[in-house]
C-alpha positions as CSV (number, residue, x, y, z in Angstrom):
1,X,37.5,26.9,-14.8
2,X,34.2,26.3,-16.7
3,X,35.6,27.7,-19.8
4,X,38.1,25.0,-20.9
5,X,35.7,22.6,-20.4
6,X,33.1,24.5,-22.4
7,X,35.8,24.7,-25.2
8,X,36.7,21.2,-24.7
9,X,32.8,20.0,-25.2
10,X,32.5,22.4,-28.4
11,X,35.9,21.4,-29.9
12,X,35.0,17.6,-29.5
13,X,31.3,18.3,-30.9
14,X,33.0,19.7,-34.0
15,X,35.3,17.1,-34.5
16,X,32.5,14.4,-34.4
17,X,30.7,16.8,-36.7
18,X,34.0,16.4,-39.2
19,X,34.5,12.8,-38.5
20,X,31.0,12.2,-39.3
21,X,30.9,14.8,-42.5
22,X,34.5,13.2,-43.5
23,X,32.6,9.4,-43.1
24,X,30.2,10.3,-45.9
25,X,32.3,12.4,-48.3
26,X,35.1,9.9,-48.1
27,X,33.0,6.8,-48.6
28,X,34.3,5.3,-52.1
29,X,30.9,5.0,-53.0
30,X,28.8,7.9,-51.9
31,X,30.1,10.5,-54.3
32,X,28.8,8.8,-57.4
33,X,25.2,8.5,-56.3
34,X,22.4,10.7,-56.8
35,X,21.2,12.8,-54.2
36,X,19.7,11.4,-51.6
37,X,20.0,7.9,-52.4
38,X,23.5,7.2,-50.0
39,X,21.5,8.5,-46.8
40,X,18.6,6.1,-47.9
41,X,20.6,3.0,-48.4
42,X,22.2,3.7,-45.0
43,X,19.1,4.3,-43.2
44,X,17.2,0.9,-45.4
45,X,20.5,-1.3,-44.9
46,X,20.2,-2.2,-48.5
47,X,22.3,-4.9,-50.1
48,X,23.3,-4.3,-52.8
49,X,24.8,-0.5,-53.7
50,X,22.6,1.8,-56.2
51,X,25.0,2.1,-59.5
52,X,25.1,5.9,-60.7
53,X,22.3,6.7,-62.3
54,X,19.6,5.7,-60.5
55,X,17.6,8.3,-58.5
56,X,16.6,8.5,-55.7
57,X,12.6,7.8,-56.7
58,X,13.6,4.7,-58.6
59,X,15.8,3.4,-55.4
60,X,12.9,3.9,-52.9
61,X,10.7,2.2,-55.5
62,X,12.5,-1.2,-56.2
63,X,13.9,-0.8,-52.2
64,X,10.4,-0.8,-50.6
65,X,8.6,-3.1,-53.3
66,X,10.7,-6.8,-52.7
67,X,10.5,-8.8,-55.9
68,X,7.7,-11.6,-56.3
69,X,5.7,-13.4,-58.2
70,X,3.1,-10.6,-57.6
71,X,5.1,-7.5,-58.5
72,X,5.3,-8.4,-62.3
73,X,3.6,-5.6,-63.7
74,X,5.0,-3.2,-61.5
75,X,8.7,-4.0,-62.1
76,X,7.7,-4.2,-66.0
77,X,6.5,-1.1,-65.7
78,X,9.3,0.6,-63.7
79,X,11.9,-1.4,-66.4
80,X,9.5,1.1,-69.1
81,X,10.2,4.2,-66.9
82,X,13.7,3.6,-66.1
83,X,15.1,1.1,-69.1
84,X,18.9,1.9,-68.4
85,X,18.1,0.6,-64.5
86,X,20.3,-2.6,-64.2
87,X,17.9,-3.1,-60.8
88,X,15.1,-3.2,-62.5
89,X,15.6,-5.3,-64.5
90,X,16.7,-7.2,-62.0
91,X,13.7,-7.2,-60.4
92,X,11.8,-7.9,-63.0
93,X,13.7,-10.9,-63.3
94,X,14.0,-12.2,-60.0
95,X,9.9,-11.8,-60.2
96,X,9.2,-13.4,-63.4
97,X,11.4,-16.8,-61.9
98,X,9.2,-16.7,-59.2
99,X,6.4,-17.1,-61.5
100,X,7.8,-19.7,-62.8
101,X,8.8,-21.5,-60.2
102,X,4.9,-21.4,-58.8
103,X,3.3,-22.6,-62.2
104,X,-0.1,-21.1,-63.7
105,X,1.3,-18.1,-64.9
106,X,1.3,-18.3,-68.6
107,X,4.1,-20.3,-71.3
108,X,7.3,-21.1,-69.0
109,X,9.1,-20.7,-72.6
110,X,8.0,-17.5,-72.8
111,X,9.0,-16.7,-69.2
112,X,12.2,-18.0,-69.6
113,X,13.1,-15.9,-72.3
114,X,11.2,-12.4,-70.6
115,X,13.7,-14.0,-68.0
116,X,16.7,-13.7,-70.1
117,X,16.4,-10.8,-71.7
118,X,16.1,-9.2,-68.6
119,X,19.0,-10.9,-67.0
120,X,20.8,-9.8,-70.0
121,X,19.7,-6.2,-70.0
122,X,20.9,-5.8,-66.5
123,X,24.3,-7.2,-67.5
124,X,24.9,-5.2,-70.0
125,X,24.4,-2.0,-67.8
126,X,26.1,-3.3,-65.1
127,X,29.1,-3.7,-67.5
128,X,28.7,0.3,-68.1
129,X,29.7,0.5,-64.6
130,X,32.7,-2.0,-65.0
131,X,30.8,-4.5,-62.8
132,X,30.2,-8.0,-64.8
133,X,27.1,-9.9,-63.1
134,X,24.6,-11.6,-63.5
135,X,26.7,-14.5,-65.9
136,X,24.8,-17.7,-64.3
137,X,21.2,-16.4,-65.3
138,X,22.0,-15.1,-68.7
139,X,23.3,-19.0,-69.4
140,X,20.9,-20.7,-67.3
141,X,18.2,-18.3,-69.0
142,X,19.6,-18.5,-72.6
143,X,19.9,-22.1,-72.7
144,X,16.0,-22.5,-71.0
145,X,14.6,-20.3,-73.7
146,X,16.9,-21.8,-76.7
147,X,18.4,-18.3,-77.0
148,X,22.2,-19.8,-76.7
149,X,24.2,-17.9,-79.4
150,X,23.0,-14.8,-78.0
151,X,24.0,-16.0,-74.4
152,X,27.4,-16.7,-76.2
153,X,27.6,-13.2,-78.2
154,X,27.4,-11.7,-75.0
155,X,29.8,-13.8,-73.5
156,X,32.0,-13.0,-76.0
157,X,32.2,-9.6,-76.0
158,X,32.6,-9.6,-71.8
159,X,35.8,-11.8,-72.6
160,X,37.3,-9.4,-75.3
161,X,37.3,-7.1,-72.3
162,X,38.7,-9.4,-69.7
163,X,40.0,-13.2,-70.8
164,X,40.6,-14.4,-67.8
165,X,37.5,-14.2,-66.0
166,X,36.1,-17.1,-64.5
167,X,32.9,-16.9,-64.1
168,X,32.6,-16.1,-67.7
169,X,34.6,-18.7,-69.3
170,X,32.9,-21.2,-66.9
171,X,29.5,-20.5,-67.8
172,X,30.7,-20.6,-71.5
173,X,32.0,-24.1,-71.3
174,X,28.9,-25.1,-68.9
175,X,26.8,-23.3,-72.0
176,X,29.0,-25.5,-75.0
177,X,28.6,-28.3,-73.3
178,X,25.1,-28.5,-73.4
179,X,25.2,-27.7,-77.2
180,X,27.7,-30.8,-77.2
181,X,30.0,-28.1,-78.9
182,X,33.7,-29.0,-78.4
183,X,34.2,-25.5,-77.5
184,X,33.5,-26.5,-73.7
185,X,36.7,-28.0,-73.4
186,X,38.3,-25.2,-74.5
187,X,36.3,-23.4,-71.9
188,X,36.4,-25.6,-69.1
189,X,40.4,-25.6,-69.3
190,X,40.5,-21.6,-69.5
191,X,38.5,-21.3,-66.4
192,X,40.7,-24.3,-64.4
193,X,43.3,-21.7,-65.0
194,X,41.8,-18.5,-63.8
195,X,39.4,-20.1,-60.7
196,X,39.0,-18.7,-57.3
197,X,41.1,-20.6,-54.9
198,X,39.7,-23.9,-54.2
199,X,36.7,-24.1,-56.5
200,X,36.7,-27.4,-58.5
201,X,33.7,-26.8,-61.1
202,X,35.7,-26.1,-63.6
203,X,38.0,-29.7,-63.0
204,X,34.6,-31.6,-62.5
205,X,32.6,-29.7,-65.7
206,X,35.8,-31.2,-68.0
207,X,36.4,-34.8,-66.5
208,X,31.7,-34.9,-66.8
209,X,32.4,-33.5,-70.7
210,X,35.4,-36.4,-71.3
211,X,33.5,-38.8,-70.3
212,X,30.4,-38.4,-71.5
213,X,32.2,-38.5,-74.6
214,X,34.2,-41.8,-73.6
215,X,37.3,-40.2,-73.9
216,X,38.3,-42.1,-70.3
217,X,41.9,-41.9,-70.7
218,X,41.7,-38.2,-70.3
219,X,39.0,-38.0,-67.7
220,X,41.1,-39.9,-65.6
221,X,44.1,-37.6,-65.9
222,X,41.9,-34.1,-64.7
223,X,43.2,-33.7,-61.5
224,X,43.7,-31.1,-58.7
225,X,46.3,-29.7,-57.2
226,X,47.9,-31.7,-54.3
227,X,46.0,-30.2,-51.3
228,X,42.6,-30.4,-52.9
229,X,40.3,-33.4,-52.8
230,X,37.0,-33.7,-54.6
231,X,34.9,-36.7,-53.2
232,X,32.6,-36.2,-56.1
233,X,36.2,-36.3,-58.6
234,X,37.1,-39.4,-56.9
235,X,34.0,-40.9,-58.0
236,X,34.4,-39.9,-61.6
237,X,37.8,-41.4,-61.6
238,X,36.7,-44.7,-60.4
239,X,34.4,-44.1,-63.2
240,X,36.6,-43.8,-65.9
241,X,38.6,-46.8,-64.4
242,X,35.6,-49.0,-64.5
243,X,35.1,-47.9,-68.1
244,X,38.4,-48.7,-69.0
245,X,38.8,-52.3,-67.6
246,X,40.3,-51.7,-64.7
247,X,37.6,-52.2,-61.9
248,X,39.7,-53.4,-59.2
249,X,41.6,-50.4,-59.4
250,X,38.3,-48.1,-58.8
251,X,36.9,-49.2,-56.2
252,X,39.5,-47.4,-53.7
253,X,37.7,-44.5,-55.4
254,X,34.1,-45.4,-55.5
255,X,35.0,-46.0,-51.8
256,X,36.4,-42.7,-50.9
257,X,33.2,-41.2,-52.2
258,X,30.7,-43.6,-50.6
259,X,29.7,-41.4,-47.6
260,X,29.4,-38.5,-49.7
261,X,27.2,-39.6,-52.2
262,X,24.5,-40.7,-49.6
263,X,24.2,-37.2,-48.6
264,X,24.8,-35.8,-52.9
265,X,23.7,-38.6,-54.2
266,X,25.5,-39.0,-58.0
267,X,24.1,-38.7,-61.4
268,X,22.7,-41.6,-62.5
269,X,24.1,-41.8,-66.3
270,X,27.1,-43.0,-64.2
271,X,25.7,-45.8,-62.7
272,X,27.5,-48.9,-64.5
273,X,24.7,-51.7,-64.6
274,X,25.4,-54.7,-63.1
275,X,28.7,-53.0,-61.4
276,X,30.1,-55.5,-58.5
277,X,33.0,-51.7,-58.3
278,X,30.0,-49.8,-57.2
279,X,28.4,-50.9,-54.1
280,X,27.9,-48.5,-51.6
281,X,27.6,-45.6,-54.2
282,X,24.1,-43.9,-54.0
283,X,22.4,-42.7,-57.1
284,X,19.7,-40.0,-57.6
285,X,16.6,-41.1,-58.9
């Protein structure tokens, strides 16, 4: 009687032994790392998945040293050790804009472009990997350190690849647009095409760029689909109303964005001075 069960405990012990084998090797990611660097992201929970070729020493390194303002030199100095690592370079990054941000640590120019060229070097490798990342700081970055048409180079080259993506073509426009290039239209209206479900950036980035160039007629036509709503849009409408002659008309915008703007307030180059339309609209300082 004792043998069936005995059998029973060892045939279950196997299959848990398979299950748990078959859980690794048939992870999508697991096979493509280094040794030893899957068990160690499962056991440090980390966020973001090793790429390829980053052993093991350089995972345990950037995993168990958190960026800051204070690990400068050592993420510079794995970045010399490791230069094809898109993490550290992202480190290095994410350390230098804490400098930054606290002040008293050198030229911010000169951060910002340290900053960009290593937001840019770990884009470019995570592009190896067919991963695109890391878009927002190469712009922000780029346009911080004046370093804009090499921002856009490398824009263009990720869109010969893949035309339609967002992020991309967003940060492109956002990028034109501060160079008052007309090529942020073109942008703007690419990325309205290709946008994640429900984000309105895109819509708000064009009607901001008509405007600011007093093409009102057009601002006012920039509109969302019919079960979206932008409280912040609304606004601009009224706007381009006001602008336009037709302030009676806005002011069933300007009202529908009232309660929002006291919590966001709105950018002050659209406060009309003197506007009897605009009461109730709250504008940043």
């Amino acid at each position: 009687m004792k043998k069936p069960i005995i059998a029973g405990l060892l045939a279950a012990a196997l299959t848990a032994a398979l299950l748990a084998t078959g859980a690794h090797a048939g992870s999508p990611d697991a096979p493509n790392l280094l040794p030893g660097v899957w068990d160690y992201v499962q056991e440090h929970r980390l966020a973001d998945l090793p790429d390829p070729n980053e052993p093991l020493e350089l995972v345990q390194a950037y995993g168990n040293t958190p960026a800051g303002s204070d690990k400068v030199d050592f993420y510079r100095a794995l970045v010399v050790k490791y230069p094809d690592s898109r993490h550290a370079h992202q480190g290095l990054a994410n350390s230098l804009q804490a400098q930054l941000a606290a002040g008293g640590h050198g030229d911010p120019q000169l951060l910002n472009k340290e900053i960009f060229h290593a937001y840019l070097a770990a884009s470019k490798i995570a592009q190896q990997f067919g991963k695109t990342m890391y878009i927002d700081g190469v712009r922000q970055y780029g346009q911080a350190a004046g370093l804009t048409e090499q921002a856009q180079a490398w824009f263009d080259q990720l869109l010969a690849k893949d035309t339609h993506n967002w992020q991309v073509n967003m940060n492109y426009a956002e990028l034109a647009k501060a160079q008052n290039s007309p090529l942020a239209e073109v942008f703007y209206k690419k990325a309205m095409q290709s946008r994640p479900e429900g984000n309105l950036d895109a819509h708000v980035g064009l009607a901001e760029y008509l405007l600011d160039r007093g093409r009102y007629d057009e601002a006012f036509a920039v509109n969302l689909l019919p079960h979206e709503d932008s409280r912040y849009l609304d606004f601009l409408h009224g706007y381009a109303l006001e602008k336009m002659g037709r302030g009676f008309a806005a002011v069933s915008y300007y009202y529908a964005a009232q309660e929002f703007s006291s919590a966001f307030p709105f950018p002050t180059c659209y406060a009309v001075k003197g506007s009897p339309y605009q009461t109730g609209i709250y504008f940043a300082d």
